[in-house]
N, C-alpha and C positions, 0 to 999 in steps of 0.2 A: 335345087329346091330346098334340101336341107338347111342351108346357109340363109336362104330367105326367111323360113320356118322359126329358126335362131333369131336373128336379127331383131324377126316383131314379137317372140318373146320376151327377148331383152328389153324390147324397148316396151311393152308393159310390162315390165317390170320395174326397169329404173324411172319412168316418167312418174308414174306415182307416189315413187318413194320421193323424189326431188321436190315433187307437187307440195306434197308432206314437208319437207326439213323446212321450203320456204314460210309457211304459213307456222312452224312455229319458232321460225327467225322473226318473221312479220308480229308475232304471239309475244316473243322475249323484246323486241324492241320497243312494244309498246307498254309493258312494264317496266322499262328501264325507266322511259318518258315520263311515266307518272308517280314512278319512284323521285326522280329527279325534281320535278313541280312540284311534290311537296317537299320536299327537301332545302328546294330554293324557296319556299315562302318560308320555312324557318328560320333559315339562313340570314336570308335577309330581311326577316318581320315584314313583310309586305302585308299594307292593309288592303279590303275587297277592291278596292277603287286602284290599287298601284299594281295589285294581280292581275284585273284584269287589262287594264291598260298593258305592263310589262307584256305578258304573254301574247295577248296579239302584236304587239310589236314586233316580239322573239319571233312568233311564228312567220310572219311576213318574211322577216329576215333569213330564218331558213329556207323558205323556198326559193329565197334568190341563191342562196348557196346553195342549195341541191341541185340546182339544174347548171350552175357553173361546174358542180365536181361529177357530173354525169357528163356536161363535153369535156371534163379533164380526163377520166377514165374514160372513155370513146377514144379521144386522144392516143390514149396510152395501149390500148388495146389494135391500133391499126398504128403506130410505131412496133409496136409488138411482131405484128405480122409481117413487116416489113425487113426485120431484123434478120432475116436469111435469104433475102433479095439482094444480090448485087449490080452494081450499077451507079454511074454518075447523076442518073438523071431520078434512082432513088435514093441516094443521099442528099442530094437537093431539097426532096419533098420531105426526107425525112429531119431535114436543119429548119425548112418551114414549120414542119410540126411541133417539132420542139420549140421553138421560138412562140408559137400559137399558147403550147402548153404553159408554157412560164409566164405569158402572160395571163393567163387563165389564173394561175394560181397568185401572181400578183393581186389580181381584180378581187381572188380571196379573200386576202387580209387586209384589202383596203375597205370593203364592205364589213369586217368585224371590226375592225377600227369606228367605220361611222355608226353603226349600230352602238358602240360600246361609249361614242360621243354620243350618239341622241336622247340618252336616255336620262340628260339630267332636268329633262321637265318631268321624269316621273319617278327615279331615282337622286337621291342623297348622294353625293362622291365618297361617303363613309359606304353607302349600300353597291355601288358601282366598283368598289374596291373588293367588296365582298363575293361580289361576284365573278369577277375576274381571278380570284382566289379560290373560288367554288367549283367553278367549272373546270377549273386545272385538277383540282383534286378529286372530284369526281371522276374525271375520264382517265385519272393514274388508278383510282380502286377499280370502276368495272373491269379495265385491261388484267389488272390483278386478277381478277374475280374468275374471270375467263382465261383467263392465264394458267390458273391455280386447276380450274376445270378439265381443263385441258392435258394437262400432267405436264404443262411444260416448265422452264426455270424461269425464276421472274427474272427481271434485266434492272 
């Protein structure tokens, strides 16, 4: 009875805290976002007509890539489980998955490739260069940022 007692204290306990860190992960992501949006209209002087065109572009784009690195982590996460199953007949499922995975992350950069083609009816190849230069330095500061946060060593 004790052990039960425990258990659903625990568990109000940490559910709410976790409730908590998501919502201000969910909080820090969306300032990153609009940190970034304005940063890229600097960046690249985009006028009202090429923001908002660009960005819904971008956004569209994203959500094709968010739901490929959701079954790529899915993926990875039932390889994961699987990783202390022996057997012939789970190294099998687990050559398919991996083969599934790879291709998943192919299908990645072949979508940021045509995104990063389509956008010369709304981008300059001078503004398309700049962004492709942007976005790389952007995602090396916040890693920093969060890096630095975190008390770890940069790399």
């Amino acid at each position: 009875m004790n052990k039960i007692l425990y258990l659903i204290l625990l568990a109000l306990i940490i559910l709410p805290a976790q409730a908590q860190e998501r919502r201000e992960h969910r909080k820090m992501d969306s300032k990153i976002e609009q940190l970034e949006k304005v940063k890229l209209i600097e960046a690249l002087d985009l006028n009202e007509d090429q923001s908002v065109r660009f960005f819904a572009r971008r956004n569209e784009h994203r959500k094709e890539i968010e739901k490929l690195e959701e079954r790529s982590d899915e993926l990875l996460r039932i390889m994961e489980n699987m990783l202390d199953e022996p057997g012939e007949k789970n190294l099998a499922e687990q050559k398919k998955l991996l083969n599934e995975f790879l291709d998943i992350r192919i299908q990645i950069e072949n979508k940021k490739k045509q995104f990063i083609l389509s956008l010369n009816d709304i981008l300059t190849f001078d503004q398309i260069s700049r962004l492709v230069v942007f976005e790389k330095k952007f995602r090396e500061e916040i890693r920093k940022i969060l890096m630095k946060r975190k008390g770890l060593p940069k790399k």
